[in-house]
KEDREN-380670 format. One record per residue (C-alpha): z, y, x; residue in one letter. Coordinates in steps of 0.25 Angstrom, whole numbers, plus 5000, padded with zeros to 4 digits. Layout:
N
ZYXa
...
***
This chain:
345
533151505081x
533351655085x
532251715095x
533051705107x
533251565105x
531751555102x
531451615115x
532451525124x
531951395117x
530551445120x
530851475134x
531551355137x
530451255131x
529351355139x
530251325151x
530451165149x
528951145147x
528551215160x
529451155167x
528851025163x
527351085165x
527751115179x
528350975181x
527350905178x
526251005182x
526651075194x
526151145201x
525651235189x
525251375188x
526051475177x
524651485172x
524451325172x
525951325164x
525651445154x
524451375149x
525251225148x
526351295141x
525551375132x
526351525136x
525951645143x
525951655159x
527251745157x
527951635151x
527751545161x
528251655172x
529451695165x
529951525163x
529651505177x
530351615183x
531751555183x
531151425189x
530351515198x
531651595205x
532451455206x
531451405212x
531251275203x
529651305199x
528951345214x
527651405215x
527151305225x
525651315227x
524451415224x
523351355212x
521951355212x
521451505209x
520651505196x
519951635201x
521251725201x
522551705212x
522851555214x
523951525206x
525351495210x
525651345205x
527151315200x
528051185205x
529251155202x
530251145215x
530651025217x
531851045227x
532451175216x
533251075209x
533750945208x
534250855195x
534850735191x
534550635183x
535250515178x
534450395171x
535450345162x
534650265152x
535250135156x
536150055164x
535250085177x
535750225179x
534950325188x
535050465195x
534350545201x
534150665208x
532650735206x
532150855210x
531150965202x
529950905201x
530550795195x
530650695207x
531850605212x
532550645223x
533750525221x
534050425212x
535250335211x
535450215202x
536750175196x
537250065185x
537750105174x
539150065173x
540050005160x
540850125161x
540050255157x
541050355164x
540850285177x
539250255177x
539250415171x
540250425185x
539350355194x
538250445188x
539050575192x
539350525206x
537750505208x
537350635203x
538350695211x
537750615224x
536550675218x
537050835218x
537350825232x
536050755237x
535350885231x
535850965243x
536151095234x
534951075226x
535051125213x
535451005202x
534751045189x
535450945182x
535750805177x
534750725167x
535350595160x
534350515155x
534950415142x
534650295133x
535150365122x
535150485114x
536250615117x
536850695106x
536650855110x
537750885103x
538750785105x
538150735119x
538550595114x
537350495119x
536950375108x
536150255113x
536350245127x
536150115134x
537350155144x
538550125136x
539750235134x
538650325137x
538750375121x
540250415123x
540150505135x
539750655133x
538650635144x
538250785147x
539550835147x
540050725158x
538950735167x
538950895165x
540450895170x
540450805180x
539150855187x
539250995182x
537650995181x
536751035167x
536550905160x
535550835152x
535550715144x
534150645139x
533550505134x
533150435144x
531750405135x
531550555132x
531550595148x
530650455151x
529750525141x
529750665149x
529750605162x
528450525158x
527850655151x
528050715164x
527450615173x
526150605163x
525050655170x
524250675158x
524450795149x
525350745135x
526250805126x
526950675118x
527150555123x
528150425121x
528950375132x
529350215129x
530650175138x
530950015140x
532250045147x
533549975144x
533250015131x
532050055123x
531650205121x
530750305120x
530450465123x
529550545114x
528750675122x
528250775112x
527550905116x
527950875130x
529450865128x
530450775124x
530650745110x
532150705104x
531850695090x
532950745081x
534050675085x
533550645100x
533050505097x
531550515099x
530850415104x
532050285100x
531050195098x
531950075099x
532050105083x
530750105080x
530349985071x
529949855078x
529849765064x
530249825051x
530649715043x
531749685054x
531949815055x
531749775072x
531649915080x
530749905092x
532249915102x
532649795094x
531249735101x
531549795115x
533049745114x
532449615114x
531249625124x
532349675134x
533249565131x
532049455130x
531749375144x
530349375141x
529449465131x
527849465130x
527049575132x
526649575117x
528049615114x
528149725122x
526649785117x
527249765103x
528549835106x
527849955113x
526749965102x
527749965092x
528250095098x
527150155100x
526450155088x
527650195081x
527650325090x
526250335089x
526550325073x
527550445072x
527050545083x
525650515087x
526050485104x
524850455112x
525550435125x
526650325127x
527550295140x
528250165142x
529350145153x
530750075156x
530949955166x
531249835154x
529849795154x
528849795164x
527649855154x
526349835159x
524949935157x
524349825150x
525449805139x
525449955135x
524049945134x
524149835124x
525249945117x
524250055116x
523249945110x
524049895100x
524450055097x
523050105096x
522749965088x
523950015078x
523750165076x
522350205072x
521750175085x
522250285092x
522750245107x
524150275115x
524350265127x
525850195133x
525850185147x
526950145158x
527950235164x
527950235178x
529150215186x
528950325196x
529150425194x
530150385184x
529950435171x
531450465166x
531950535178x
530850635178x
531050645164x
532550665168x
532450765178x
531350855170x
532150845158x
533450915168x
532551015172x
531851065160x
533351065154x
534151155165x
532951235169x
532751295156x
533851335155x
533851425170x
***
């Protein structure tokens, strides 16, 4: 990597973490932000400046005085810009509209249809709705959250739920039929964001476990997402369920979504299958469990961190719900958008 190339990479993760510092922190001081990101106060001023001037971040209140000038606090506008973002993770397709501080403004709901080209139709003709509900807002952009994995170099999409969507070049079609900047993700990888972003307490790894449609997880490593080599972090539908049938734990799901009826011994066995094999590899202490297939009580991931810390050397983890509102994936979505296009001002 030649110098230049050092210093734009380096400006551009400086920038996407303190972006996500002012999200989930505002308001903040630049003092406050130099010390989380661990770089000089001059940094922080020279990142911020383009933000500052399109009016994106705010100064919006004075701090408490530490014995000097009360400082100015930093908040992100949340009128500067608008994006979109499209759930596509299934056949219950959403779009919405949210603003800056990650809020939404709009959200439409559509089905997905048997033809791709006219659900990816249907999805065009809302976004445009959506363009000229922003009353000459600036439109960042457009997230699509997926089931399956996209090829950076081919834009081919693999494992998808929603069927013909691996034959389209999806980036290229939404790019040229709503001529916006477009981002493509898995839909498990910004549920994990979106849920790193609504913790209140302070962590750098966690595990986000979706029950959609199908079974899927998102992996947070140092405060951002991790992909893996290939992009396929966090597949846990592979992980092994029984060896000597060679059962994976999506071969389990598969059947507990298909079954009428399953007991709640089942799904602590299924959950704590995946979690101490997470546990095993990379040492997570902080689990999320979401998705609308099963209604998972408190009291059941309980038992999951019981039969964890049972299994692994008596250390405890801890797996809790997802809450619906705010919703996890959108918020993922739309900070996802943001750190993408507003790096690159």
């Amino acid at each position: 990597m030649t110098r230049i190339r050092n210093v734009a990479f380096l400006k551009s993760s400086n920038l996407r973490l303190l972006l996500r510092e002012i999200l989930k922190h505002q308001p903040i001081s630049k003092a406050a932000l130099a010390k989380r990101l661990h770089v000089g106060h001059s940094t922080v001023v020279q990142l911020l400046k383009p933000l500052i001037d399109r009016k994106i971040v705010v100064e919006s209140m004075l701090g408490d005085s530490t014995g000097g000038r009360p400082p100015k606090l930093l908040s992100m506008n949340p009128d500067a810009a608008y994006g979109i973002v499209v759930d596509l993770s299934g056949h219950k397709i959403r779009v919405a509209l949210m603003n800056c501080v990650l809020s939404i403004v709009t959200v439409s709901n559509l089905d997905a249809d048997s033809d791709i080209y006219s659900t990816l139709e249907s999805i065009v003709n809302v976004c445009n709705h959506l363009k000229e509900q922003a009353n000459d807002v600036r439109i960042l952009g457009l997230c699509v959250a997926i089931s399956g994995v996209m090829d950076p170099a081919t834009g081919k999409i693999s494992s998808s739920l929603i069927e013909g969507l691996g034959n389209v070049r999806l980036v290229d079609y939404l790019r040229e039929k709503l001529s916006l900047p477009i981002v493509v993700e898995n839909d498990a990888n910004l549920s994990a964001l979106g849920e790193f972003m609504k913790m209140e307490k302070e962590v750098n790894n966690m595990f986000y476990i979706h029950m959609g449609e199908g079974l899927g997880g998102g992996l947070i490593i140092d405060r951002s997402i991790f992909r893996g080599d290939r992009g396929y972090a966090g597949e846990i539908g592979k992980i092994l369920y029984d060896p000597q049938t060679f059962r994976t734990v999506g071969d389990v799901y598969s059947h507990l979504v298909r079954s009428s009826s399953h007991s709640e011994d089942e799904i602590v066995r299924l959950l704590s299958t995946i979690v101490l094999n997470v546990v095993s590899v990379l040492d997570i202490v902080n689990f999320v469990v979401g998705g609308t297939v099963f209604d998972i009580s408190e009291k059941t991931l309980s038992k999951v961190e019981t039969e964890v810390e049972q299994h692994f050397y008596g250390f405890n983890v801890e797996v809790r719900k997802s809450k619906k509102h705010p919703d996890a994936m959108l918020i993922g979505a739309m900070e996802y958008l943001m750190e993408n296009v507003l790096t690159n001002l």
